[in-house]
C-alpha positions, 0 to 999 in steps of 0.5 A, spaced: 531 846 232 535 842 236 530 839 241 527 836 233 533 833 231 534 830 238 528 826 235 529 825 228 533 818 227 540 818 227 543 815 220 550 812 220 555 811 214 554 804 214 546 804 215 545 809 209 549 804 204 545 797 208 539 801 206 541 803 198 544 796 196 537 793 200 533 798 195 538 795 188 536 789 191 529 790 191 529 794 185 532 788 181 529 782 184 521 786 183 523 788 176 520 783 171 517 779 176 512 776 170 517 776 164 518 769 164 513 763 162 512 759 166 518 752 164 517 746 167 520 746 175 515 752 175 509 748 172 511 742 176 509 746 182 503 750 180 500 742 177 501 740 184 498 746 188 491 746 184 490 739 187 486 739 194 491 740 200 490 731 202 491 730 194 496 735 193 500 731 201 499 725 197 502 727 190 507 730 194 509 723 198 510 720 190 515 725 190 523 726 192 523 732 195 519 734 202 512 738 201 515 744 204 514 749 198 507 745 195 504 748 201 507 755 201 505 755 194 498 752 195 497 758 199 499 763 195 496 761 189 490 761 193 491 769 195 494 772 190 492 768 183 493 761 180 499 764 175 506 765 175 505 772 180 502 768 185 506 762 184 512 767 184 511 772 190 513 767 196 520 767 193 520 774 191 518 775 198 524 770 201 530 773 197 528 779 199 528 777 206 535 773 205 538 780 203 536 783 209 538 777 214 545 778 209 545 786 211 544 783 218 549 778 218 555 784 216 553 789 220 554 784 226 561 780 223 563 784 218 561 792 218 567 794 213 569 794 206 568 786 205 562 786 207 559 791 204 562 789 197 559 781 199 552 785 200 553 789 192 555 782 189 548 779 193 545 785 190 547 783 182 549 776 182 544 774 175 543 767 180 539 771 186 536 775 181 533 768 177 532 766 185 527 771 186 523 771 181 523 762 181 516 760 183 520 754 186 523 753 193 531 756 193 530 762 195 526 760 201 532 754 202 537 760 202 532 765 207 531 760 212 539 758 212 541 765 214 536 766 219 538 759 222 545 762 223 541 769 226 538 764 231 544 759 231 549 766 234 545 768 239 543 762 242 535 763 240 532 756 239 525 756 238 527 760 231 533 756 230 528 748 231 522 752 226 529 753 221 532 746 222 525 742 220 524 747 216 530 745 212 529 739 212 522 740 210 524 745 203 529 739 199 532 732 199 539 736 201 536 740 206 541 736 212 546 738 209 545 746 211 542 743 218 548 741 219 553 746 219 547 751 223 548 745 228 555 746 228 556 753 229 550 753 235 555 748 239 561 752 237 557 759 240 553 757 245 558 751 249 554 752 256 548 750 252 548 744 249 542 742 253 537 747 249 541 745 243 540 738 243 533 739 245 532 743 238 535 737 234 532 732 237 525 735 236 527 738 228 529 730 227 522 728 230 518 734 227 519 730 219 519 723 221 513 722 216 517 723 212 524 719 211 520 716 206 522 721 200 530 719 202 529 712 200 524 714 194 530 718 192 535 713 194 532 708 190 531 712 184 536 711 177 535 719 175 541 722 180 547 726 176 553 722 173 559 720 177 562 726 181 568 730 178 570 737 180 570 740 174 563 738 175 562 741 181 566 748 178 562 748 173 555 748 179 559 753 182 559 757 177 552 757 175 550 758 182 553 765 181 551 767 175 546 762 172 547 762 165 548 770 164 555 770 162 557 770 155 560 765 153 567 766 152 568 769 159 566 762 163 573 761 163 575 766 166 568 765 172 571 758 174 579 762 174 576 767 179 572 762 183 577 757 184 582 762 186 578 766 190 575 760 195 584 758 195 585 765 196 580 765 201 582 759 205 589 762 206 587 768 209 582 765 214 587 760 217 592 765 217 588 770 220 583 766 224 578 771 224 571 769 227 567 773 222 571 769 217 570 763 220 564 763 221 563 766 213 568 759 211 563 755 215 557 756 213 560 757 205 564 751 205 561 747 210 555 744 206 559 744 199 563 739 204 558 735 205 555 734 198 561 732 196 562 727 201 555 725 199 556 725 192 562 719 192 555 715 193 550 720 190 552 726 186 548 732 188 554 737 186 548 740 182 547 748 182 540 749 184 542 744 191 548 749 191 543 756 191 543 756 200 550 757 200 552 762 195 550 768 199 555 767 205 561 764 200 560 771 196 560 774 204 566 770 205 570 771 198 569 779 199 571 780 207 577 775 206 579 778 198 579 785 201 585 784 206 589 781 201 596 784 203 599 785 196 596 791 192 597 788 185 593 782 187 587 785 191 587 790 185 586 784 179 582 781 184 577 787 183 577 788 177 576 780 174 570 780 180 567 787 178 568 785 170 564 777 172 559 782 177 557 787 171 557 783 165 552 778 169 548 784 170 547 787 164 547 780 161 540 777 165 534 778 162 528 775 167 524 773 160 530 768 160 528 762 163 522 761 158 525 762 152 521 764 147 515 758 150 509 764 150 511 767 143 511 761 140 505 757 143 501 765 142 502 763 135 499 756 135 493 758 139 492 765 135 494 763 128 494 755 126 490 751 132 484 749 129 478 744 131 479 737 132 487 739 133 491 734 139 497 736 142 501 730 144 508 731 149 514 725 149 515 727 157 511 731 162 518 736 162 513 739 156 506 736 157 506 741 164 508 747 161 505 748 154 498 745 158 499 753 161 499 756 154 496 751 150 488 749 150 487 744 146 486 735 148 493 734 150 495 726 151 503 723 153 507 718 150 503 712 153 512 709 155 516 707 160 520 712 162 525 714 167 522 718 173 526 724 172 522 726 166 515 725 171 514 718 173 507 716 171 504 715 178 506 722 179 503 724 171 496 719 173 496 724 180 496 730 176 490 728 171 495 727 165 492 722 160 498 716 157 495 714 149 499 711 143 498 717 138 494 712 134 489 712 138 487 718 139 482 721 134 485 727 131 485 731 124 492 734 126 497 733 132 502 737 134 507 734 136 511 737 142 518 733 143 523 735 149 530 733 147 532 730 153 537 726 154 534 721 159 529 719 154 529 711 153 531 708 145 524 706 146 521 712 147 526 716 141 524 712 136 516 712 137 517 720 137 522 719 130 516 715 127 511 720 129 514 726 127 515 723 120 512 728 114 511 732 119 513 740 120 518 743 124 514 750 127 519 751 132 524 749 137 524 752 145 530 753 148 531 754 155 537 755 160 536 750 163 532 745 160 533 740 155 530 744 148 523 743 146 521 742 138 514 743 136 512 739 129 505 739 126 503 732 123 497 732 119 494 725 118 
């Protein structure tokens, strides 16, 4: 009996508690991977992945935003299915395995209390949650992120070059995640400034064919408005908890989160650990960067914050457990552990849909009839509703802001511009996406077309303008 258990693996604590918060993650990340319709930002890349590989580099090439996650996307619609799974799994697949580079990164920096409190909070976070069942580039953002700060510690820079023209490759702010990885290798490896010079220099090289999308979005009018800090609280917040939290505890979530990183900040200058120095670093060091880029362009929105949040909750949780008043560490837990729980229970993954699929099921099975059209103001529609709906399907024939789909990219993705009066039909469904970057113009011809119509529905998202379907009969 005892030569068995010589060979038998030798668990500690600390591994059986990395392996049940792995399984949690796991667990809710998987559950209702499919729940949801498919929203815009989904349908946007599934449009771009049914095109050929050359017709899908160039559609991308008209874009903002570097190709990184059409071609992941392209690849797994092709192996696992063109729907919302397929679509989906890459992200599944990179939030898992950000959870686990996490596990890693608190074994090695903060094997204690903290680190294992951060880990549970990355577990539940609603926003991690929507992350892993996204079909879209943010949890591949916040995996190569954590895997560059793997590689950035122990000097391994093959992997950390692949990270950082990955980075570069995945979204528009991608440098500002470089850049503190760039930071923490000098810092790590001072007798091997040579290797990392190198590694720089080919990541740079590697996306040279595109610095065009830097100058498409600089020359773009669809950035946010002028940078506030109330603006970036609020993009903190949702990066935490997405719009899970019920309302009258939004408060409450910017109190914490505001105290937490002020409080956070004290205790590592104070104690100028190196875990929590590392942590505040790769947490503060791309927020840093977005704020001092947003004096020109404001990029302080959630979705370019979803790479830091995994080490900003590693930090709060390592720093917050040494607060040496008990009566503050105690209230801390308890806001925290209320944010946490209330989150969770409120996440639902058919969310982000809204109600898309029950009323588009109800068009297509109860009131669709030959000779029927569908007719969107904006692709932020046309692209969603084509997943759902299968009728003739034409868009608003008006010059609008190329945040809403601009029409060389509409005219790529084979999306067809009439005036409504020239389009033959018996009735129209009128699908109008209450946007507020819409131009007047484009806002009244929507108002005249809906005149006598019926109001069927309305779609409301977390995260998109709301969607209102009219029936016009001629």
């Amino acid at each position: 009996m005892q030569d068995l258990k010589s060979y038998l693996p030798k668990f500690e604590t600390r591994d059986v508690v990395s392996i049940g918060l792995t399984a949690l993650a796991v667990t809710l990340r998987v559950a209702g991977l499919g729940a949801s319709a498919i929203w815009y930002d989904e349908s946007f890349s599934l449009a771009m992945a049914r095109l050929p590989l050359l017709d899908m580099v160039r559609a991308a090439a008209l874009d903002f935003n570097p190709p990184l996650w059409e071609m992941i996307a392209w690849v797994s619609t092709r192996l696992f299915g063109d729907s919302a799974i397929g679509l989906r799994l890459p992200s599944l697949v990179a939030s898992i395995a950000a959870f686990i580079v996490a596990a890693w990164l608190v074994h090695d920096l903060a094997p204690g209390l903290g680190g294992y409190i951060g880990l549970l909070a990355v577990a539940v976070l609603p926003y991690q949650l929507w992350m892993a069942q996204d079909g879209r580039v943010y949890a591949v953002m916040s995996v190569l992120y954590l895997a560059g700060a793997w590689f950035a510690l122990r000097g391994r820079w093959l992997g950390l070059t692949a990270v950082l023209g990955l980075l570069l490759y995945s979204l528009l702010p991608g440098v500002v995640y470089a850049a503190p990885l760039v930071v923490l290798a000098f810092v790590a490896n001072r007798k091997s400034l040579r290797p990392l010079a190198l590694s720089l220099l080919c990541a740079g090289i590697s996306f040279l064919p595109w610095l065009s999308t830097w100058v498409n979005a600089a020359n773009r009018d669809f950035w946010l408005g002028p940078f506030t800090w109330g603006g970036l609280l609020t993009a903190l917040a949702r990066a935490f908890f997405v719009d899970a939290l019920p309302p009258w505890l939004w408060a409450t979530a910017a109190i914490a989160i505001v105290g937490g990183v002020a409080g956070a900040v004290v205790i590592t200058l104070k104690e100028r650990a190196r875990p929590s120095l590392i942590l505040a670093l790769l947490a503060i060091g791309p927020l840093a960067c977005m704020v001092a880029i947003s004096q020109f362009r404001n990029v302080t929105f959630y979705r370019p914050l979803s790479a830091l949040t995994i080490p900003l909750v590693l930090w709060l949780a390592v720093t917050l457990t040494r607060i040496p008043w008990r009566w503050l560490k105690y209230t801390a837990a308890t806001v925290w552990g209320v944010l946490l729980l209330a989150g969770l229970l409120s996440w639902s993954p058919a969310s982000k849909g809204g109600d898309l699929r029950a009323l588009t099921d109800r068009i297509m099975l109860d009131a669709m009839r030959p000779g029927d059209v569908v007719y969107h103001a904006t692709g932020t529609s046309a692209l969603p509703f084509g997943e759902y709906v299968r009728a003739p399907t034409y868009l608003l024939d008006e010059e609008q802001p190329p945040g809403l789909l601009s029409q060389p990219m509409q005219d790529a993705l084979g999306l067809r511009r009439a005036a409504l009066e020239d389009v033959p039909h018996a009735r129209a469904w009128i699908v109008w996406a209450l946007d507020d970057q819409m131009t007047d113009a484009a806002n009244a011809r929507m108002s005249h077309y809906v005149e006598g119509g019926t109001l069927i529905g309305t779609v409301r998202y977390w995260q998109a303008a709301p969607i209102q379907v009219w029936l016009v009969e001629r």
